[in-house]
TINU-471395 format. One record per residue (C-alpha): residue in one letter; x, y, z. Coordinates in steps of 0.001 Angstrom, whole numbers, plus 524288, in hexadecimal, padded with zeros to 5 digits. Layout:
TINU-471395
aXYZ;...
end
This chain:
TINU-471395
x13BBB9438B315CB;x134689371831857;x1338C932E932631;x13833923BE32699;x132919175232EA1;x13A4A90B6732F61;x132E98FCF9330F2;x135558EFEE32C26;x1290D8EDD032489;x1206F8F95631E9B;x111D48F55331A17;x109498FD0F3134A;x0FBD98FAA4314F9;x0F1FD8F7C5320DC;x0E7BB8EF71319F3;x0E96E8DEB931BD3;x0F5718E05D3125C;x0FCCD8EA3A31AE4;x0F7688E50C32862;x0FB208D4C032691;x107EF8DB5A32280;x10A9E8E36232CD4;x1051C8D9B4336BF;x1101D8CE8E330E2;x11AF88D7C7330C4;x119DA8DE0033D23;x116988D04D341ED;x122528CB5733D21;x129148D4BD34514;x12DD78E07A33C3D;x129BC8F06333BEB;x11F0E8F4BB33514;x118669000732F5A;x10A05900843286D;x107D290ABD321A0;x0F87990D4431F0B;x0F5E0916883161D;x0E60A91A1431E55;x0E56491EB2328F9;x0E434915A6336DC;x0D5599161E33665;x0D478911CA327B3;x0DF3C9083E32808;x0DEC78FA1B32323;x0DD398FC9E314B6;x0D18B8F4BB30E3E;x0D2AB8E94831852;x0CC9C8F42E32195;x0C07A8F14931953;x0C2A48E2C2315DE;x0BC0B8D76F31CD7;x0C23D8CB7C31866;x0CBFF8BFC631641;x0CDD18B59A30C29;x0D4628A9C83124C;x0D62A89A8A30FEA;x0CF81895F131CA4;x0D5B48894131A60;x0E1D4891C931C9C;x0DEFE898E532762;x0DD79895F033608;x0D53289F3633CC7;x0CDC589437344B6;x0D90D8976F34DEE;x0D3F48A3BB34F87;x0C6FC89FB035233;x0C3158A30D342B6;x0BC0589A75338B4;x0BB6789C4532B2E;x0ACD889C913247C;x0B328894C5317C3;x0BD5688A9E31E07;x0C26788514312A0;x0C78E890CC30A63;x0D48188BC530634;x0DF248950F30122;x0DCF488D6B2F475;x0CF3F890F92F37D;x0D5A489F412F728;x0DF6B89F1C2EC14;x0D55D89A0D2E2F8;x0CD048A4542E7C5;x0D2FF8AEEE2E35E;x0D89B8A8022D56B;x0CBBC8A5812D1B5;x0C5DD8B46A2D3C1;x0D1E88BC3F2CE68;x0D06A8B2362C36B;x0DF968AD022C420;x0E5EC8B87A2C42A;x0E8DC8BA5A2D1E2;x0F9568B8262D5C2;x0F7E38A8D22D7F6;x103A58ABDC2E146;x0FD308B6282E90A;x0F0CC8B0172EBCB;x0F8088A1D82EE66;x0FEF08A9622F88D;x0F3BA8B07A2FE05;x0EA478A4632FF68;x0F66689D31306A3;x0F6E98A753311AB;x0E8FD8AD58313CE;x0E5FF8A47A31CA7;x0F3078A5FC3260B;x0F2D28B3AB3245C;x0E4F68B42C3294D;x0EA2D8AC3E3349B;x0F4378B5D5336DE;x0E9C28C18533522;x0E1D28BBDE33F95;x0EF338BA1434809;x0F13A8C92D3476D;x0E3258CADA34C70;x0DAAE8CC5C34120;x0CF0F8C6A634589;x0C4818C15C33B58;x0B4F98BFEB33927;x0B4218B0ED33181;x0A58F8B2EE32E8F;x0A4028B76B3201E;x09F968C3ED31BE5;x094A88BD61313F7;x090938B26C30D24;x094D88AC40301D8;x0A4C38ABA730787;x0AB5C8A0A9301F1;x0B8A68A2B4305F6;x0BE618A2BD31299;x0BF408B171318E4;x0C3928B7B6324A9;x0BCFC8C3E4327D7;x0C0428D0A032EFA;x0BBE18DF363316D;x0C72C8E52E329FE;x0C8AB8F25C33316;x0CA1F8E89433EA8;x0D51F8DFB7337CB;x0DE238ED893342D;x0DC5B8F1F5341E7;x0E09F8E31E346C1;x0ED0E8E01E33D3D;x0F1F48EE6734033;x0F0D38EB3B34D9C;x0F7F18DE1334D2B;x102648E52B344E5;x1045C8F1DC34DE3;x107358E86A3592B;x1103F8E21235083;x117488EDFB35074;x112E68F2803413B;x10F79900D133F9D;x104C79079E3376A;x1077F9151B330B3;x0F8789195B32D5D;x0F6ED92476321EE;x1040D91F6931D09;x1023391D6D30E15;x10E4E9168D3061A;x1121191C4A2FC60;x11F2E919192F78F;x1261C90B082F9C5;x1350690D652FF31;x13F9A904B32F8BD;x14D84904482FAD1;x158439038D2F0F1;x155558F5272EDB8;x148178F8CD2EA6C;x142608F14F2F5D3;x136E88F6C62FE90;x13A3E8FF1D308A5;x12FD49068730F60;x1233F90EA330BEE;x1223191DEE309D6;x117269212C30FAF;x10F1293009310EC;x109999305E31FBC;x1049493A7F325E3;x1136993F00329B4;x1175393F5A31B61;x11F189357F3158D;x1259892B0B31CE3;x12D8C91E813190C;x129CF912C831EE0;x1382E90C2E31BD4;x1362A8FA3C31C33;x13D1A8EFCB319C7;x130EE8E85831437;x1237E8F1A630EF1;x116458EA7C30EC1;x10C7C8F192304EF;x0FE1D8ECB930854;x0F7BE8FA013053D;x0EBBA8F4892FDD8;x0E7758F9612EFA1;x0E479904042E771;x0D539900BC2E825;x0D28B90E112EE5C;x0D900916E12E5DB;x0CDAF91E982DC54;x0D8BE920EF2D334;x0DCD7911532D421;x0D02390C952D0C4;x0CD92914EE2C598;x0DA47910A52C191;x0D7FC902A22C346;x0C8C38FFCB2C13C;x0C38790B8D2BA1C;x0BDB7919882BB7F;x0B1B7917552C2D7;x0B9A590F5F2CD2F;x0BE6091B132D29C;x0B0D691C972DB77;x0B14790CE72DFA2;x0AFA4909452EF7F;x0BC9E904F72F3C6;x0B7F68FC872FF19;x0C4208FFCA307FD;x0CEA49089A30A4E;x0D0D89157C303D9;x0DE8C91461305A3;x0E07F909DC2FD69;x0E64C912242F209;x0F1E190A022EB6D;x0FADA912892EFDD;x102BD9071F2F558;x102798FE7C2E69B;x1069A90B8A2E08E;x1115A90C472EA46;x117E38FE4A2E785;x115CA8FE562D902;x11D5790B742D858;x1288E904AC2E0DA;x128348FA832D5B7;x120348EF832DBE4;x1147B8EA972D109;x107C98EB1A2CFEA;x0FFDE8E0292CC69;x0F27C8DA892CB41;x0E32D8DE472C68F;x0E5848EEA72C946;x0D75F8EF4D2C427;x0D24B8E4D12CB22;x0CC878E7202D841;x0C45C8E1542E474;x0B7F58E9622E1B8;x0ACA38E4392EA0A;x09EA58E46C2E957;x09A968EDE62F431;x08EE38F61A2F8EE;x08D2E901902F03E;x08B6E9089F2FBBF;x09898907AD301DA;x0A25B914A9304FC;x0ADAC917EA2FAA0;x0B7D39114D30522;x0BCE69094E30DFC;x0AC459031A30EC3;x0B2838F5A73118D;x0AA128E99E30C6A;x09E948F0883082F;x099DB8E42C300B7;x08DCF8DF382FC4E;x08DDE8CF642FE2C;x085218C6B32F96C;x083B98CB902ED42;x0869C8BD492E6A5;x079618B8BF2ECE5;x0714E8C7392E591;x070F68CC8B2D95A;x07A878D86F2D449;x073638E27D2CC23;x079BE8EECD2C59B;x075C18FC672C0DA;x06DFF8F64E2B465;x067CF8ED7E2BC9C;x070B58E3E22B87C;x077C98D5932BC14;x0857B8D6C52BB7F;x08E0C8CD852C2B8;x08B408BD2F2C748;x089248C11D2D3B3;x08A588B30B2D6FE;x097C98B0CA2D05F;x0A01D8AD362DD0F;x09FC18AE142EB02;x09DBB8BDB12F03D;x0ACC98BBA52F298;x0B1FE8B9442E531;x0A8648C4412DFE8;x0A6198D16A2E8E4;x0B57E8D5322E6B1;x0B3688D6052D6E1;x0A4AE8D9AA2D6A3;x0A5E28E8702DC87;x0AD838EAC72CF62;x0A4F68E4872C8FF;x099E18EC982CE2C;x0A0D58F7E62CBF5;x0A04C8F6B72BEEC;x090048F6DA2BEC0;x08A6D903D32BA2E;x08B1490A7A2C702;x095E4904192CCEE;x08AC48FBD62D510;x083AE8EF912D4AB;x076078ED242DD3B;x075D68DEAA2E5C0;x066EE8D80C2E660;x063458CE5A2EF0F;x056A78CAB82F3C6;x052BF8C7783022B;x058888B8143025E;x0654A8BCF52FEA4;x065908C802307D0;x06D2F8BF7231222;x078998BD8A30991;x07C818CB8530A28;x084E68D40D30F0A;x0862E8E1A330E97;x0916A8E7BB314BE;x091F58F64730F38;x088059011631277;x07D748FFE7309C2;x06F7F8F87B30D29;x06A5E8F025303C6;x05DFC8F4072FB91;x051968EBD62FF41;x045158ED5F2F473;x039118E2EB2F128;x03F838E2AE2E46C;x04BD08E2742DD6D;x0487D8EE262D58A;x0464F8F5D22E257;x053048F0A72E7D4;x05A828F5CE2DB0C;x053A39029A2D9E7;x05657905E92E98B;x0663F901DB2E811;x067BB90BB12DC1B;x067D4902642CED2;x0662F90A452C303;x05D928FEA12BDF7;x055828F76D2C8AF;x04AD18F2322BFAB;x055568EB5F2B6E1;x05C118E6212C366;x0503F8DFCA2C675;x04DC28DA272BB0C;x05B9E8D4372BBBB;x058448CF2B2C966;x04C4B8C7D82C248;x053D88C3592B7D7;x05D7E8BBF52C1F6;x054228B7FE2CB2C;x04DF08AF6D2BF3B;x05BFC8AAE12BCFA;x05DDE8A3F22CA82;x05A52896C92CD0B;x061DD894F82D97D;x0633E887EE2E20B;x069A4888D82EF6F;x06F0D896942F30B;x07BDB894322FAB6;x082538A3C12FCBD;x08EA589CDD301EE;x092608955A2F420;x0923D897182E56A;x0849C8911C2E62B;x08285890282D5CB;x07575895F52D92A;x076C189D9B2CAEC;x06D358A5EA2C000;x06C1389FDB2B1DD;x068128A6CE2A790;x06EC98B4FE2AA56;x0771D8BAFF2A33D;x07E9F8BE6A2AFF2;x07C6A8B2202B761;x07E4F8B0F22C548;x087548A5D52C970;x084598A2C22D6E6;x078478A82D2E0EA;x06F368AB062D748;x064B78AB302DFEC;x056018B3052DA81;x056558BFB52E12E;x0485D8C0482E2C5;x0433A8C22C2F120;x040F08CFE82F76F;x044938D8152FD61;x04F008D9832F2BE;x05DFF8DFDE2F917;x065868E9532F0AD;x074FD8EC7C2F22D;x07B588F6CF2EAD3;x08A108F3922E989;x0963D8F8CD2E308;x0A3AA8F4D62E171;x0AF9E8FA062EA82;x0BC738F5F32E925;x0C48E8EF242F2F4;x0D39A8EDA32ED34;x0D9198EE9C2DF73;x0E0C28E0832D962;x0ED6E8E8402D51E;x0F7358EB092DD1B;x1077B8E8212E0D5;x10C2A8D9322DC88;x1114F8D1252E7A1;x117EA8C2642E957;x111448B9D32F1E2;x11B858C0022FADE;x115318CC112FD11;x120798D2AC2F522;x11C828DCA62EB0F;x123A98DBC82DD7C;x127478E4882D3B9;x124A48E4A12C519;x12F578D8802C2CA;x1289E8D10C2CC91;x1332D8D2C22D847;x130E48D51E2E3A3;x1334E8E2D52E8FB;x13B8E8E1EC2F5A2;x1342D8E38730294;x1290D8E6A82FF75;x11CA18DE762FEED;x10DC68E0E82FBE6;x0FFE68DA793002E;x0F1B68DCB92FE41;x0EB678E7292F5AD;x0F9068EC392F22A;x0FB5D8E0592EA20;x0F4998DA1A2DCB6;x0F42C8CE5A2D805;x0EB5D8C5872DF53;x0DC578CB3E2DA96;x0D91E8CBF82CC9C;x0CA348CEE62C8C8;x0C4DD8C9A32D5FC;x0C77A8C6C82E255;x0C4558BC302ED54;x0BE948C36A2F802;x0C7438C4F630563;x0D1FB8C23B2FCFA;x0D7E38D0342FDB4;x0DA318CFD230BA6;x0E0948C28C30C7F;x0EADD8C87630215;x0ED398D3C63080D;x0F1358CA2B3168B;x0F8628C0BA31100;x101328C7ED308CB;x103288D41431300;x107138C86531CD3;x1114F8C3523113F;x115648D08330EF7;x119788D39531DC0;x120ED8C29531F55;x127F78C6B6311B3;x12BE68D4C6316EC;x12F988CDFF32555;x138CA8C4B131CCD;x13EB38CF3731604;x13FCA8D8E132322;x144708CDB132B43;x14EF58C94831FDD;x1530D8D6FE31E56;x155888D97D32D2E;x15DCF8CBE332EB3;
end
């Protein structure tokens, strides 16, 4: 038989979903379990590995706390707009409304429960207003602020089955631990268990055979287990299933849980395949509307890699976080042969070709400067800048993948629904559990600032229902 736990409010996950959740409803005063699925050291999911915030600084009063934003006059329009424009209309016009509305007071309340930030951007070219953060040190801080709160965390506790009663409604989590299974039994569950983006078997499903051998940039234990779970308890799934945020990173970077691993800067260089090849306006958009598509993109290059060139002016705008050097040669050639392309001489070539292309006026890395080839076939729309003074720097880069698009559909409530589009008593989702929001692309930092504000709506919806229940 099952041993049996009784709370008020059982959440499933311990990334920024799980945590803002667990943090409101033990806040609010009622008995929690979190039930991580890693163990203690690997906890956190892929904010572990994350770095960043997307919030409406015009929103968001962090002066208070002795903050200041780089970009002061990100609105939650501009947000909204933001991420309409790069999932080309098709995100949930509810969803995002709701998330622009309260980034910037849940990042308030995030800073309340101690998470303590780094406003100075990553890089240049940021055009939005971020908060940043080392992601190991933000787990460690909300779980603190929640265990004095009262909340406990189950680690190596994987969900498995969602309880309901005879009403159908949600009411608790089976879960295997290391003492076999046990019921967590709640009056409210909270599933913020992130995506299926680290499942081999998932992304061949989703994204094709040779996705199977991809970087996933964080956890391992991000399986899907969790979606599986709620659609088999008849909530639905919705959203881009083969859609993904897959990043340009460093070719270089381990199979998991790498973090970042990015190559920035690339908008200011040239990006060169295995033929030696052009293949993407590397100038298209800020680095922030672009890296989140372009590791797919990459991916797709014979190879599965792409090679960065810059030359010596443009070496300040980098920056490299994964574990590879770059490549320094006299020549581009050089540069190509050293980083592995099958066709240096031909990337050259294509180097010459858009160097003669460039006509550039004022170079301003911080804008969409119009600074753009004519007469390519593949133009470049912005930074086109002659890369044409040694030394020459060469980065080889990949694509990993950071979270699949599909996942449970939820109300602006927090509240998944089933196939009829009702919601399913008790039980509410956030974060990579859900779909609906990213389609194609996805504005960078976004992921994070979903995953808050809708694990904080999740726990004031289940502290309505817990408080009305016990009245």
């Amino acid at each position: 038989m099952s041993a049996t736990r009784e709370y008020d409010v059982v959440v499933v996950g311990c990334g920024i979903a799980g945590l803002s959740a667990a943090n409101r409803a033990a806040e609010l005063g009622h008995e929690v379990a979190v039930l991580e699925k890693a163990p203690k050291e690997h906890r956190g999911g892929h904010t572990r590995f994350s770095e960043s915030f997307r919030v409406p600084s015009t929103d968001a009063d962090l002066e208070r706390f002795g903050y200041e934003f780089a970009v002061p006059d990100y609105s939650a329009d501009d947000f909204f707009d933001d991420i309409m424009k790069q999932t080309n209309g098709r995100a949930d016009d509810d969803i995002a409304r709701t998330l622009v509305d309260n980034a910037g007071q849940t990042v308030e309340w995030l800073t309340e429960r101690g998470v303590s930030w780094d406003m100075e951007p990553l890089n240049v070219g940021y055009t939005v207003a971020r908060t940043f953060f080392d992601g190991e040190e933000l787990v460690a801080d909300l779980v603190a602020a929640a265990e004095d709160d009262g909340a406990e965390f189950h680690y190596r506790t994987e969900a498995r089955e969602l309880l309901v009663d005879d009403d159908g409604a949600a009411a608790g989590i089976k879960a295997r631990t290391d003492d076999g299974i046990v019921e967590f039994r709640a009056d409210a569950v909270i599933v913020g268990a992130g995506g299926y983006e680290s499942s081999e078997e998932k992304r061949t499903k989703y994204y094709g055979s040779d996705y199977d051998a991809m970087t996933v940039r964080g956890s391992r234990y991000n399986t899907g287990e969790g979606i599986e779970m709620l659609i088999d308890a008849g909530a639905d799934g919705t959203g881009q299933w083969g859609g993904a945020h897959m990043a340009l990173i460093d070719r270089g970077a381990p199979a998991f849980e790498g973090g970042a691993n990015r190559v920035d800067g690339y908008q200011f260089g040239v990006l060169i395949n295995n033929d030696g090849e052009r293949f993407f306006d590397e100038g298209e958009d800020a680095r922030a509307h672009t890296y989140a598509k372009l590791g797919r993109i990459i991916f797709e290059e014979p190879g599965h890699e792409a090679f960065i060139v810059i030359d010596d002016p443009l070496k300040e705008h980098m920056r490299a976080t994964g574990p590879s050097d770059p490549v320094v040669g006299d020549s581009v050639e050089e540069v190509l042969a050293e980083l592995g392309c099958d066709s240096p001489e031909d990337g050259a070539e294509t180097i010459e070709r858009f160097n003669e292309a460039c006509d550039p006026g004022e170079f301003d890395p911080d804008e969409l400067d119009g600074n753009a080839t004519e007469g390519l076939e593949l133009e470049k729309s912005n930074w086109a800048l002659p890369i044409d003074e040694p030394p020459f720097y060469g980065y080889a880069v990949t694509g990993g993948i950071t979270f699949g698009f599909g996942g449970v559909k939820m109300d602006t409530q927090a509240r998944a629904l089933d196939s009829v589009g009702r919601p399913i008593d008790s039980l509410y989702v956030a974060g990579n559990t859900t779909g609906g929001l990213f389609f194609d692309n996805y504005p960078g930092g976004t992921g994070l600032s979903n995953a808050a504000v809708y694990g904080k709506i999740a726990a004031e919806e289940a502290d309505e229902l817990v408080t009305g229940a016990s009245e």
